[in-house]
ZAPASE-185117 format. One record per residue: residue in three letters; x, y, z of N, C-alpha, C in turn. Coordinates in steps of 0.1 Angstrom, whole numbers, padded with zeros to 4 digits, always signed. Each point is the difference from the previous one (the first is absolute). Layout:
N
AlaXYZXYZXYZ
...
//
This chain:
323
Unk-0744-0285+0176+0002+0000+0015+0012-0008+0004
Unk+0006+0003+0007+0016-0003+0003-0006-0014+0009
Unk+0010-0013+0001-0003-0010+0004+0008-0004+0005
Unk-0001-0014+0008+0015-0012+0000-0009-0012-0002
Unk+0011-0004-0009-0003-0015-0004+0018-0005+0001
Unk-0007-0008+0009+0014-0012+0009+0007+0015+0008
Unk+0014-0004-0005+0007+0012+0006+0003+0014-0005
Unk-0008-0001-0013+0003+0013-0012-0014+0005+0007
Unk+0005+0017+0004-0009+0013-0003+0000+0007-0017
Unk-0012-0007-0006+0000+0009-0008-0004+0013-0005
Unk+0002+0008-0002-0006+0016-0007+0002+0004-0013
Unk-0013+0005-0005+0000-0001-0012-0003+0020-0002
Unk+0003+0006-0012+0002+0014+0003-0006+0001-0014
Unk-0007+0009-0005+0002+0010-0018+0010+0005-0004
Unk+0002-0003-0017+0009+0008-0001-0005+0004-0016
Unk+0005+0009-0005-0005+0008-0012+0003-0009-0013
Unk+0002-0007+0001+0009-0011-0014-0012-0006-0002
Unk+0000-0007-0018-0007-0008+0000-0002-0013+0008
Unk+0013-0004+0005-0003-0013+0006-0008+0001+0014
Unk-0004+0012+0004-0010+0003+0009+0010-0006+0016
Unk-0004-0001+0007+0004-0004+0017+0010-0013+0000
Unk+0004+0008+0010+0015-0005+0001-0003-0008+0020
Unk+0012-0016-0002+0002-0003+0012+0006+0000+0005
Unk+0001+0004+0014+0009+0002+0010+0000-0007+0011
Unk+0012-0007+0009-0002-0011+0007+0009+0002+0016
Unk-0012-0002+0011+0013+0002+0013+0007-0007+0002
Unk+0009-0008+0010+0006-0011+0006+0005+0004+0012
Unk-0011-0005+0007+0011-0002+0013+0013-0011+0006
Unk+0002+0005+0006+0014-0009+0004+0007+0006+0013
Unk+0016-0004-0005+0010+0015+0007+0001+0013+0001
Unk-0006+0000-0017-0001+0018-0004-0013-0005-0007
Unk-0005+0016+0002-0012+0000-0004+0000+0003-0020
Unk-0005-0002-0006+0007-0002-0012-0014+0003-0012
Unk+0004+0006-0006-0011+0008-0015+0006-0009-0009
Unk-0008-0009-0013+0005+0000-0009-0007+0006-0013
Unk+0008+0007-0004-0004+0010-0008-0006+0011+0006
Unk+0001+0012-0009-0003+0012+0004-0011+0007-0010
Unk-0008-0004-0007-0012+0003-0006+0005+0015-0011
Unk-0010+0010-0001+0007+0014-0012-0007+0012+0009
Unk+0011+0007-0005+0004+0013+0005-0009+0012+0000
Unk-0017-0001+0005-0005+0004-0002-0009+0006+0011
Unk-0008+0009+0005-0003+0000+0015-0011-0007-0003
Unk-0014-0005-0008-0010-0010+0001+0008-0012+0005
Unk+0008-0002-0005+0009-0014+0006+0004+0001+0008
Unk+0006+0009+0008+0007-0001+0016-0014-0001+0001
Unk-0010+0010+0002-0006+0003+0009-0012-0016+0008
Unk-0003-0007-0017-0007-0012+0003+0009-0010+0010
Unk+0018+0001-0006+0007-0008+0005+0001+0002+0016
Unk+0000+0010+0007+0003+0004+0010-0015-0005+0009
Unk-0014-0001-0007-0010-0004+0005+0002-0013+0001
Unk+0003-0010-0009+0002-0014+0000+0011-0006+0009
Unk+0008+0006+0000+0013-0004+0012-0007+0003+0016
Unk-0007+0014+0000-0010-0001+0014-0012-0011+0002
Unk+0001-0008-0011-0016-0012+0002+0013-0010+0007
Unk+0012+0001-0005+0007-0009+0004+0012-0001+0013
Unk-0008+0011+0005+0003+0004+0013+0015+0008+0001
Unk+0010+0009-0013+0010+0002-0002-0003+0016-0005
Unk+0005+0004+0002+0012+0016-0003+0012-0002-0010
Unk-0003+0009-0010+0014+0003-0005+0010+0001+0006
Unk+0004+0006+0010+0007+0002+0006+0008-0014+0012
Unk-0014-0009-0005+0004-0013+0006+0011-0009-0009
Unk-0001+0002-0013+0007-0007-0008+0017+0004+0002
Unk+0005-0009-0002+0017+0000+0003+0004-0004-0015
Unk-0004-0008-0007+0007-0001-0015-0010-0005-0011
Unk+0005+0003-0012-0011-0004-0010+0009-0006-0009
Unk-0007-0008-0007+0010-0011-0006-0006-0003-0012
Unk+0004+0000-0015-0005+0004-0012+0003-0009-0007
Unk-0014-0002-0005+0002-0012-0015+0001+0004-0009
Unk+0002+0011-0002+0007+0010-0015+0001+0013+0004
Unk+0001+0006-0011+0003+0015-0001-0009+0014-0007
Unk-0010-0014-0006-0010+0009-0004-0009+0011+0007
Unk-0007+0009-0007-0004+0016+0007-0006-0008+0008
Unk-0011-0012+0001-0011+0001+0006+0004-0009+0012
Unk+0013-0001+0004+0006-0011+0009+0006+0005+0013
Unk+0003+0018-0007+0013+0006+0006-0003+0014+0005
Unk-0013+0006-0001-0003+0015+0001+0000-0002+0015
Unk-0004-0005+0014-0001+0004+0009+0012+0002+0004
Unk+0012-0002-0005+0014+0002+0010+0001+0012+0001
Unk-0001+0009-0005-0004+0013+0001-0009+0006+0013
Unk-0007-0008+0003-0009-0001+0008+0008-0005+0018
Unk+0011-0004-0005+0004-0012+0010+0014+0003+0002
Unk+0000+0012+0007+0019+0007-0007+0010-0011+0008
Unk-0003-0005+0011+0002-0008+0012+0004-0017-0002
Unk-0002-0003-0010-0003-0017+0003+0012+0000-0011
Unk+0003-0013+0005+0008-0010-0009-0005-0002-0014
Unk+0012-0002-0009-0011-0006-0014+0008-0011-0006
Unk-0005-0009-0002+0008-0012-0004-0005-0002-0018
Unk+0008-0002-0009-0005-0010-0008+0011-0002-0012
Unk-0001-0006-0011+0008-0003-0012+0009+0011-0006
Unk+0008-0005+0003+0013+0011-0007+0000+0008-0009
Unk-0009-0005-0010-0005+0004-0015-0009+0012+0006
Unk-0006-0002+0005-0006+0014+0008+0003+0008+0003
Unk+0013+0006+0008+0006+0007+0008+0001+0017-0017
Unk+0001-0006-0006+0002+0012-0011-0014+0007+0001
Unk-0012-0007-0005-0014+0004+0004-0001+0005+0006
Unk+0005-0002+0016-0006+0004+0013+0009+0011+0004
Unk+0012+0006-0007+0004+0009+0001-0003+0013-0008
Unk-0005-0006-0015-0001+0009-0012+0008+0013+0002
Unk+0012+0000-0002+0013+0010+0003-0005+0006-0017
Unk+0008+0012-0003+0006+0001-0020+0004-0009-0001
Unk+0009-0004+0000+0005-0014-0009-0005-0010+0000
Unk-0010+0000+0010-0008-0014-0007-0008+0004-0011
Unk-0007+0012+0003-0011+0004-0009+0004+0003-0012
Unk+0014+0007-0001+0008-0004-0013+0003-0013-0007
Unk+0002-0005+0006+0005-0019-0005-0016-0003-0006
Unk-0009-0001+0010-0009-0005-0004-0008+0007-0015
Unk-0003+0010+0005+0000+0007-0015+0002-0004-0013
Unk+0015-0001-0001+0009-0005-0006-0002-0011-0008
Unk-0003-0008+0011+0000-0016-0001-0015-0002-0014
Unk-0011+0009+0008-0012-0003-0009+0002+0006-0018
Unk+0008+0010+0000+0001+0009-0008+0006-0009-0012
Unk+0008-0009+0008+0011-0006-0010-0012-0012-0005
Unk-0006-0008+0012-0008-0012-0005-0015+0004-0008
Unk-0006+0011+0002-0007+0004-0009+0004+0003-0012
Unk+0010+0002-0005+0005-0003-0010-0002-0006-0007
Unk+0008-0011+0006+0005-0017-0006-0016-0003-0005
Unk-0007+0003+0011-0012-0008-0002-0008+0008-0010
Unk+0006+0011-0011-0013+0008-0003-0010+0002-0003
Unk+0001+0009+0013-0007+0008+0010-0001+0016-0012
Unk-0006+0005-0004+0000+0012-0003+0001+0012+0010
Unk+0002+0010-0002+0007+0008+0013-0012+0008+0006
Unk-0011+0001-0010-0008+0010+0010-0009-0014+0009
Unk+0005-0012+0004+0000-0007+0013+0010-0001+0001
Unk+0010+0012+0005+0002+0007+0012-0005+0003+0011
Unk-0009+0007-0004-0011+0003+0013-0002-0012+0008
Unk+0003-0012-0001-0001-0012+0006+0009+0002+0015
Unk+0011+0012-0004+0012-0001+0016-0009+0012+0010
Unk-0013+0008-0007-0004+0010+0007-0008-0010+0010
Unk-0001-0012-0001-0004-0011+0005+0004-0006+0016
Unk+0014-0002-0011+0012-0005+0013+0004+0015+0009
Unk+0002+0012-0004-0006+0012+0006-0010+0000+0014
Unk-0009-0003-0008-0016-0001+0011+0002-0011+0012
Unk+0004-0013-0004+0003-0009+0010+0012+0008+0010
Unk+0008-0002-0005+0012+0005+0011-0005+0009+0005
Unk-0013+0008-0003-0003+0015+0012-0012-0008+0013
Unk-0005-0010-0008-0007-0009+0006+0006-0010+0012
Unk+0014+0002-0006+0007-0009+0014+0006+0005+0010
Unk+0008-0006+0009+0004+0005+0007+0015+0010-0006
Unk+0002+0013+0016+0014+0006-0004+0009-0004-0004
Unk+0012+0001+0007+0014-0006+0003+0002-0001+0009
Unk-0005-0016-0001+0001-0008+0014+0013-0008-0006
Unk+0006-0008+0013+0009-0006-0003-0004-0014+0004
Unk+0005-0013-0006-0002-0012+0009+0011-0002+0011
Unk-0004-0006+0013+0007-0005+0008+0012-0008-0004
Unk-0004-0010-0001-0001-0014-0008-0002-0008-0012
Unk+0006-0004-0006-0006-0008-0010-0004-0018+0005
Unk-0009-0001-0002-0004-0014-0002+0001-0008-0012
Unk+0004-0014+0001+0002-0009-0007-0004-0008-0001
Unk+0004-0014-0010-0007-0019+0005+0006-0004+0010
Unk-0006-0007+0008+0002-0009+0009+0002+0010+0017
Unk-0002+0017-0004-0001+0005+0015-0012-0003+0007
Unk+0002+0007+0009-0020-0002+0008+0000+0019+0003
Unk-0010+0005+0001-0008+0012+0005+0005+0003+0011
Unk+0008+0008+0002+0010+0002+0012-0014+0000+0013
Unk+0001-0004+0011-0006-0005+0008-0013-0010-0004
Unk+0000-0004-0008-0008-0012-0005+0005-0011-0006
Unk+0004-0011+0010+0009-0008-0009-0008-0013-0006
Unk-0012+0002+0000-0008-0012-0004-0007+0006-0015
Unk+0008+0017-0006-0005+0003-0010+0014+0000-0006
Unk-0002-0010-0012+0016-0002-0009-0004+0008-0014
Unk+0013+0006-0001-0007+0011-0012+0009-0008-0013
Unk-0009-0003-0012-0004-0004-0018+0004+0011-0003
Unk+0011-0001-0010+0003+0007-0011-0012-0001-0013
Unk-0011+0004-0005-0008-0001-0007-0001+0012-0009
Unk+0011+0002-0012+0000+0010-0009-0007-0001-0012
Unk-0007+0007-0002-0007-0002-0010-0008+0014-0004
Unk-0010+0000+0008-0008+0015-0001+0006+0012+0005
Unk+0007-0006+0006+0012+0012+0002+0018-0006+0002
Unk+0010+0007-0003+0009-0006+0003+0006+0003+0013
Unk-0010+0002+0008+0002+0000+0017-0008-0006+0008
Unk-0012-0010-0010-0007-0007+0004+0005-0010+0013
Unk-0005+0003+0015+0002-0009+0002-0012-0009+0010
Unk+0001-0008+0002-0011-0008+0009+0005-0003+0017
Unk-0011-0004+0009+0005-0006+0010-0007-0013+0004
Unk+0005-0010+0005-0005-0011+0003-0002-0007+0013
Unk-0012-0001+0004+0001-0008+0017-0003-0010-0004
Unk+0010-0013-0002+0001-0013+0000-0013-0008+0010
Unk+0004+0005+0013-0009-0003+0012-0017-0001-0003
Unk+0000+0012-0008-0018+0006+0002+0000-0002-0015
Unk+0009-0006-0010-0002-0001-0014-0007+0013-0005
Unk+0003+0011+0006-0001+0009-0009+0008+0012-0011
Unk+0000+0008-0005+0007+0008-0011-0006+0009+0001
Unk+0008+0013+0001-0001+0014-0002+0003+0001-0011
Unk-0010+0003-0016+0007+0002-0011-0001+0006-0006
Unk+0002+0014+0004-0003+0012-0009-0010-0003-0012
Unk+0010+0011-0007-0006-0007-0012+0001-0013-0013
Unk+0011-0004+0009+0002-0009-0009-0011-0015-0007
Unk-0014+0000+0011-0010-0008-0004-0011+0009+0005
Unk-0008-0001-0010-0013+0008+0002-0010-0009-0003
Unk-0011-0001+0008-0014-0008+0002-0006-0002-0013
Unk-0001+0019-0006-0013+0002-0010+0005+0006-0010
Unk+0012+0002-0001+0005+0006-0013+0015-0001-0001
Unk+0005-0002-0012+0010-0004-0004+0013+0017+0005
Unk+0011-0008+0010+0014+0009+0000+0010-0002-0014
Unk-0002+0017+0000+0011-0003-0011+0012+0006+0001
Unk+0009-0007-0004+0015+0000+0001+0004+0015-0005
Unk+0010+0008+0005+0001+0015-0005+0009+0000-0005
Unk-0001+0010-0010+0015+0003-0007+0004+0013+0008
Unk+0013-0006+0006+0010+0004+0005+0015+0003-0001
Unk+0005+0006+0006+0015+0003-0003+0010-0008+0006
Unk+0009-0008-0005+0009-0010+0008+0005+0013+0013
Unk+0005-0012+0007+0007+0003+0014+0012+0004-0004
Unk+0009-0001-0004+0011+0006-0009-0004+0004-0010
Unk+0001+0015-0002+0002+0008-0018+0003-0003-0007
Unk+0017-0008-0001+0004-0005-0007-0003-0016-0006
Unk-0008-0006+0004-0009-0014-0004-0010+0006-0009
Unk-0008-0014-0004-0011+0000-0009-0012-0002+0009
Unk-0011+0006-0008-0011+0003+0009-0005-0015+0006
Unk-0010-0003+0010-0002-0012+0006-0007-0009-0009
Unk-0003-0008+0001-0010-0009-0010-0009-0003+0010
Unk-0015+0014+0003-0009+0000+0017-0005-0013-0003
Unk-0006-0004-0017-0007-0007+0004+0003-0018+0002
Unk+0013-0002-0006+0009-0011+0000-0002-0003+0016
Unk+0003+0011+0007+0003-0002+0014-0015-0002+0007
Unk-0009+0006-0004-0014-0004+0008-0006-0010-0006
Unk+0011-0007-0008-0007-0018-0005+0007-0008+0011
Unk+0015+0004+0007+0006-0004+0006-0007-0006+0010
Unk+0003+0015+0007-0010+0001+0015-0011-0006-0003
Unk-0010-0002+0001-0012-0008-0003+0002-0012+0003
Unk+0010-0004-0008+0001-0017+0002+0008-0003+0012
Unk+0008+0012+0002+0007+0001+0010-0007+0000+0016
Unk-0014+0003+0000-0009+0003+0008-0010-0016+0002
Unk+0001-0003-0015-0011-0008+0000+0007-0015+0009
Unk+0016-0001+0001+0006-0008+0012-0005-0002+0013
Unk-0005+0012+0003-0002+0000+0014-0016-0001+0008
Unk+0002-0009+0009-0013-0003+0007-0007+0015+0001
Unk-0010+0001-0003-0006+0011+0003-0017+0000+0001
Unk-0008+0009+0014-0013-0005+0000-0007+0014+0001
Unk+0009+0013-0001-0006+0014-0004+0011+0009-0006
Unk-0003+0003-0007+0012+0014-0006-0007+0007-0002
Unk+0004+0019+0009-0005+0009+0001+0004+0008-0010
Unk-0009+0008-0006+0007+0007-0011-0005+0013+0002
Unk+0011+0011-0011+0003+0014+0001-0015+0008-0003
Unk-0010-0014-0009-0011+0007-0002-0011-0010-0003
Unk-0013+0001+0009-0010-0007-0003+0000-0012+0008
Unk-0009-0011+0003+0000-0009+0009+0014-0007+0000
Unk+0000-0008+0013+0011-0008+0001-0005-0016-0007
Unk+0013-0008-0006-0005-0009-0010+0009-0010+0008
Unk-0011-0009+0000-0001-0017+0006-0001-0009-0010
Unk-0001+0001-0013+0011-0014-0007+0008+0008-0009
Unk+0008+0000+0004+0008+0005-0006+0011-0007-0009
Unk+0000-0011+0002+0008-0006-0008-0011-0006-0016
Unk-0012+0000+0008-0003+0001-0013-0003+0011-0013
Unk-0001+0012+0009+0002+0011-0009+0011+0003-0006
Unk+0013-0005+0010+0013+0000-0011-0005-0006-0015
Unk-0001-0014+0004+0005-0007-0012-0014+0006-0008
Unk-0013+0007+0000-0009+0009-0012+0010+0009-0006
Unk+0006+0008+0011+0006+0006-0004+0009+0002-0013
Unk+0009-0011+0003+0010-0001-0006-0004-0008-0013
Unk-0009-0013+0002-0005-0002-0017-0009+0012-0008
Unk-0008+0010+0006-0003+0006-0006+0009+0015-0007
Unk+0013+0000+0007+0005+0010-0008+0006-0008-0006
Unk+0006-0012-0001+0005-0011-0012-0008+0006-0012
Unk-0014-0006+0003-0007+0000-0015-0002+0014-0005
Unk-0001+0009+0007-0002+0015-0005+0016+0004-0007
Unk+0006-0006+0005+0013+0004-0008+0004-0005-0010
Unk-0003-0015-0002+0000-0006-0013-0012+0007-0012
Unk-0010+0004+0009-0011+0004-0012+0007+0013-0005
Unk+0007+0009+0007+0006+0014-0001+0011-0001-0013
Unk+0003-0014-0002+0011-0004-0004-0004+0004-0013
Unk-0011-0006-0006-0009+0002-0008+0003+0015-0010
Unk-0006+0005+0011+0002+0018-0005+0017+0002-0012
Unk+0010-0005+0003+0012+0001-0007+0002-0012-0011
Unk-0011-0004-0007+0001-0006-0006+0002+0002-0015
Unk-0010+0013-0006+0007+0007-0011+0010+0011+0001
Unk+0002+0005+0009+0014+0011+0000+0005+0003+0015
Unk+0014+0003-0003+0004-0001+0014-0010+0017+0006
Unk+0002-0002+0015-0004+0015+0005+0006+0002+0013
Unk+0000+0012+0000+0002+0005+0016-0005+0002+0009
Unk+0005-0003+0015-0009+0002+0010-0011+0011+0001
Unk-0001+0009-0004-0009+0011-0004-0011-0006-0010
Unk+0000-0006-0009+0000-0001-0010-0013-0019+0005
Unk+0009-0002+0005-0009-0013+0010-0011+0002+0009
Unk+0004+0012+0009+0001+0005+0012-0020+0005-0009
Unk-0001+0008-0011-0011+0007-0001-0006-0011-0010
Unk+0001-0013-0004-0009-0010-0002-0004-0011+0008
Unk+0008-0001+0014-0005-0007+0010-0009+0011+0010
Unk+0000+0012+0002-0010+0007+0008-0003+0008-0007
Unk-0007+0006-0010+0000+0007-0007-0011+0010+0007
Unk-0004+0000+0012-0013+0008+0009+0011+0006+0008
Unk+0007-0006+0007+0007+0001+0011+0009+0007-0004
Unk+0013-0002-0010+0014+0006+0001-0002+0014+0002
Unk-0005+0008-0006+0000+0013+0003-0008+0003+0014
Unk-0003-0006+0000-0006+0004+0017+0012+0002+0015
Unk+0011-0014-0001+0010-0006+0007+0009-0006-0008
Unk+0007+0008-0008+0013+0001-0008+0007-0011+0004
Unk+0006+0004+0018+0005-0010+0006-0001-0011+0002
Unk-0010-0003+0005-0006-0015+0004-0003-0010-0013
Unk-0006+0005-0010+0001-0004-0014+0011-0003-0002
Unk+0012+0005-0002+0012-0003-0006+0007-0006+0010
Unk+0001-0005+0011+0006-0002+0006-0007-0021-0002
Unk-0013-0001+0000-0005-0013-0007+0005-0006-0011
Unk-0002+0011-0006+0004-0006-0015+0016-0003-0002
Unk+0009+0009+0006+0013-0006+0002+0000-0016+0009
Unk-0008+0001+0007+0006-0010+0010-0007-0012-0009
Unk-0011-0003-0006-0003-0010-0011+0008-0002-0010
Unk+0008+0012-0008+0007-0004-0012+0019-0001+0010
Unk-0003+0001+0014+0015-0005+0003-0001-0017+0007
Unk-0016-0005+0001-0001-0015+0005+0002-0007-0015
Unk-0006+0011-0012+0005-0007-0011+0010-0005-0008
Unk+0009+0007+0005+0009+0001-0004+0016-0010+0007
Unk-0004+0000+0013+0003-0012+0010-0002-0011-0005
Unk-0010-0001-0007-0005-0015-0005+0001-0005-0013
Unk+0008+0016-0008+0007-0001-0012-0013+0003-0011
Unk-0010+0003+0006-0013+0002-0010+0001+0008-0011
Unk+0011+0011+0004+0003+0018-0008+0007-0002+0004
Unk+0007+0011-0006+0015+0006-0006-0002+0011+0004
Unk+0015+0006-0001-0001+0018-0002+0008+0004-0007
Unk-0003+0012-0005+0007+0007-0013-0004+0014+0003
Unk+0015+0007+0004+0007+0009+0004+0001+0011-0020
Unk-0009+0010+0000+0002+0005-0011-0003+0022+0006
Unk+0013+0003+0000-0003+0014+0000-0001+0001+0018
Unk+0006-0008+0005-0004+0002+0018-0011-0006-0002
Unk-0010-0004-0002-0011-0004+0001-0003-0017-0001
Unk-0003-0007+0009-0004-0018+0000-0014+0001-0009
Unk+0001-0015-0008-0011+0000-0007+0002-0017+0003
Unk-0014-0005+0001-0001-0014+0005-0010-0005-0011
Unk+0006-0011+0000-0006-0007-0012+0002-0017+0003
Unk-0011-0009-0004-0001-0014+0003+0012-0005-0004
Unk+0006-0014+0007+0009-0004-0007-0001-0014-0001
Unk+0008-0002-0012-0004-0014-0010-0006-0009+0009
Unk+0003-0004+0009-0005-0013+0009-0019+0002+0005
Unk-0003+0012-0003-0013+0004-0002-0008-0002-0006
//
C-alpha cells in the first residue's frame, strides 16, 4: 500500500524477476517528480497507477522521473509516460535508448568476456537473457538530461545527487542532507545482498569496469554521510545503515579470503570458480553467478591475493606467493 513517510511517497509494484517488487518514490516540490519507473509490464502499471491514486496523483500528473539506474525493473514505465522529462547517469542514456548499436556493442562485449572467463558456449543462452530484460524495459526513450555528483533534482534543490556505482554503472543516489535521507536504488538493500553487475565500459574501447571494486567504493563513500533512512529499490527502508555497511563489507572480506582457498592447488577460471562457489545456482542465473565471482577474484586481486594468466584468450587465476 502506497505511503508517505516524511516527504517521500512511496509505491511499491510486482515485477516477474526473482528479486520480486520493486520501489518507487514521489517528490514533491517544483515539479512533481517519479523516482524510478518500476517494469514494463501491465500488472505493474496497473498496481502502480492504483498506488499513485492512494497518493492523491495521476500519471498524467507526473512531470519527470529521475533514475537510479538503468535496470529493466527501474525503467519500464517511460513507455508508459511518453510526456515527462527523464533525468539520470550518462551511462544510461545507451540503455534507455537500446538503438542496433548498442545492442551490437553490448553483445559483443559479453561474447568476448565470456570467453576470457571460460564460459563454454552453450551458456550462450545466457544473452537470450539479456534479450528478455531489454523486452522487459522500456522503448526508445531518450534522456533529457544527464545527472551527476554534486547536482540537485532539477526542481528539488534540497535533493543532491551521489555518484554511487557499483550495482550498476549508472548507479546513482540522491541525498536530503536537511531530512538526512537517501534515495538508494539499489545500491543498499535491507534483506539481501546487491550485487555489482558485469557490465560493459562506457567507452568500447576501455576495459570492462571493476562493478565490484566500485560498490566497495560507494559504500564507504555512503558510509560518510549523516544518514537516519535510506530508501531502497527493494524491500524495507534501512535505519542503521552505517552499520550494515561496515557487516557488509567485513563479511565479503572474509568470504573472499576463504574463496581464496579454492586456488590453492591449481590455477582456474572464472567459470571454473564460478561452478564451485554456487554449484545450485550457476546454471539457473549464468549471469548473476558470474558476475560475483568475477567481482571477488577482481577484490583479490587488488589486494594482490591472485594473479592472472592469460593462456589461449582465456584468464586463469591462481593464488599468489604472498598467500
Amino acid at each position: 500500500m502506497a505511503e508517505w513517510i516524511q516527504s517521500i511517497g512511496k509505491i511499491t509494484v510486482p515485477t516477474p524477476l526473482p528479486i520480486g517488487d520493486v520501489n518507487l518514490y514521489l517528490l514533491k516540490g517544483d515539479t512533481l517528480t517519479l523516482v524510478d519507473a518500476g517494469i514494463k509490464t501491465e500488472a505493474a502499471w496497473t498496481v502502480f497507477k492504483q498506488e499513485l491514486k492512494q497518493l492523491g496523483y495521476l500519471p498524467s500528473d507526473i512531470e519527470q522521473v529521475v533514475l537510479t539506474h538503468h535496470h529493466t525493473d527501474h525503467v519500464g514505465f517511460l513507455d508508459y509516460m511518453p510526456n515527462v522529462k527523464i533525468y539520470g547517469h550518462e551511462y544510461g542514456r545507451k540503455w534507455i535508448k537500446k538503438d542496433r548499436s548498442f545492442m551490437v556493442e553490448t553483445l559483443a562485449f559479453f561474447s568476448k568476456v565470456y570467453k576470457q572467463f571460460g564460459i563454454p558456449k552453450k551458456y550462450d543462452e545466457g544473452f537470450s537473457e539479456f534479450h528478455l530484460l531489454a523486452k522487459l524495459a522500456c522503448g526508445n526513450q531518450e534522456l533529457t538530461d544527464d545527472l551527476s555528483e554534486g547536482m540537485t533534482i532539477p526542481g528539488h534543490l534540497n535533493w543532491y545527487v551521489i555518484e554511487t556505482p557499483g550495482h550498476s554503472q549508472s548507479q546513482l543516489s540522491f541525498y536530503n542532507e536537511l531530512e538526512g535521507l537517501l534515495i538508494g536504488g539499489d545500491h543498499i538493500l535491507a534483506s539481501m545482498l546487491s550485487i555489482p553487475v558485469l557490465e560493459p565500459p562506457l567507452d568500447v574501447e576501455k576495459d570492462r569496469p571493476m562493478s565490484q571494486i566500485d560498490y566497495l567504493h560507494s559504500l564507504k563513500k555512503v558510509k560518510q554521510l549523516p544518514l537516519d533512512i535510506v530508501f531502497t529499490g527493494h524491500g524495507p527502508e534501512v535505519k542503521q545503515v552505517h552499520a550494515l555497511i561496515d557487516r557488509r563489507l567485513t563479511r565479503f572480506h572474509e568470504f573472499a579470503m576463504n574463496i581464496k582457498d579454492e586456488l590453492m592447488n591449481h590455477p582456474m577460471t572464472v567459470f571454473e570458480l564460478c561452478k564451485s562457489i554456487f554449484p545450485k545456482a550457476y546454471e539457473k542465473n549464468i549471469s548473476m553467478t558470474i558476475s560475483q565471482t568475477v567481482g571477488y577474484l577482481d577484490y583479490l586481486h587488488s589486494l594482490g591475493e591472485v594473479q592472472i594468466m592469460d593462456e589461449h584468450d582465456i584468464q586463469y587465476f591462481v593464488r599468489s606467493n604472498k598467500g
